[in-house]
N, C-alpha and C positions, 0 to 999 in steps of 0.2 A: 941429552947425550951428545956428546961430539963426536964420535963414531958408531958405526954397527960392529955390536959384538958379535964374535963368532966363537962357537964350539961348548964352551961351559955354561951353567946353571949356575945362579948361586942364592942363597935367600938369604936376605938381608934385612936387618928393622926397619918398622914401617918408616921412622923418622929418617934413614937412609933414601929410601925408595922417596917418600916425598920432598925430600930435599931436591935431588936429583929432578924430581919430575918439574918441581917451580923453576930450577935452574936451564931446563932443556928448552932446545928450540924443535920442534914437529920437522922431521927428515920426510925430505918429497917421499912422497909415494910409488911405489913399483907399478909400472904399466902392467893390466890385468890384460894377456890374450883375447883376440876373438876368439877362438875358437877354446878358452879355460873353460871348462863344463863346471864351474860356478858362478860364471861370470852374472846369471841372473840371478844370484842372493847377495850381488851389493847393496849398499842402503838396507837391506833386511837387518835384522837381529838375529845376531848366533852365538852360539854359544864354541866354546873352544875349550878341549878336554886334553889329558896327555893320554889318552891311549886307555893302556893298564898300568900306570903308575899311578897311583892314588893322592893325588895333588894338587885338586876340587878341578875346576873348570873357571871360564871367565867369561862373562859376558858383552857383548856389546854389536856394535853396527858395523857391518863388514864397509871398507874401504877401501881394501886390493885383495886378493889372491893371484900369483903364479906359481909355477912351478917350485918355487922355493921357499916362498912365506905369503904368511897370513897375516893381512895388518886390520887391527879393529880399533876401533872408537869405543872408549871406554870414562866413565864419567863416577872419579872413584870418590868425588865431594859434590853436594851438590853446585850447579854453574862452575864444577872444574872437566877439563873434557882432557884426553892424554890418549894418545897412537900407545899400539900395543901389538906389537911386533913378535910373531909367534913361527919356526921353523915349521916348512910345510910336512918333512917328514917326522914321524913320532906325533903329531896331535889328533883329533878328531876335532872334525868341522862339521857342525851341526845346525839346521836353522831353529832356534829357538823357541818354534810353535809346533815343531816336530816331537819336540820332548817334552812339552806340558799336554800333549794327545794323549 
């Protein structure tokens, strides 16, 4: 991506989406707070849901949270790895080992 999007959703075919993703270069990452009360499930595995919209979830290895977004490490081939850039409000952030309990 050459910018961050803002505001719309949109679903698009997977041959879209992977194009896109070979083509993109990994946007720095967002400084995560001290004081972010998730800042101890970085590097964990979470999973990330939209709420109540019924739109599956996603998984992967947290790599920032702030107040505005959620970015995770997600590995959608095997040996391919891709940032996945989720709006902090509207999702649920979940660690992973929480919901296979």
């Amino acid at each position: 991506m050459s910018d961050l999007g803002v505001g719309e959703r949109a679903d698009v075919t997977i041959e879209l989406a992977w194009s896109q993703l070979k083509q993109s270069q990994k946007a720095p990452l967002p400084d995560t707070p001290v004081d972010e009360p998730l800042r101890d499930w970085l590097g964990q595995q979470v999973v990330v849901g939209t709420g109540s919209a019924d739109r599956g979830a996603s998984a992967g290895r947290l790599l920032a949270v702030d107040g505005e977004q959620v970015v995770i490490a997600s590995e959608p081939r095997q040996g391919v790895s891709a940032q996945v850039w989720f709006p902090r409000f509207g999702y649920a952030l979940n660690l992973a080992t929480q919901l296979s309990q």
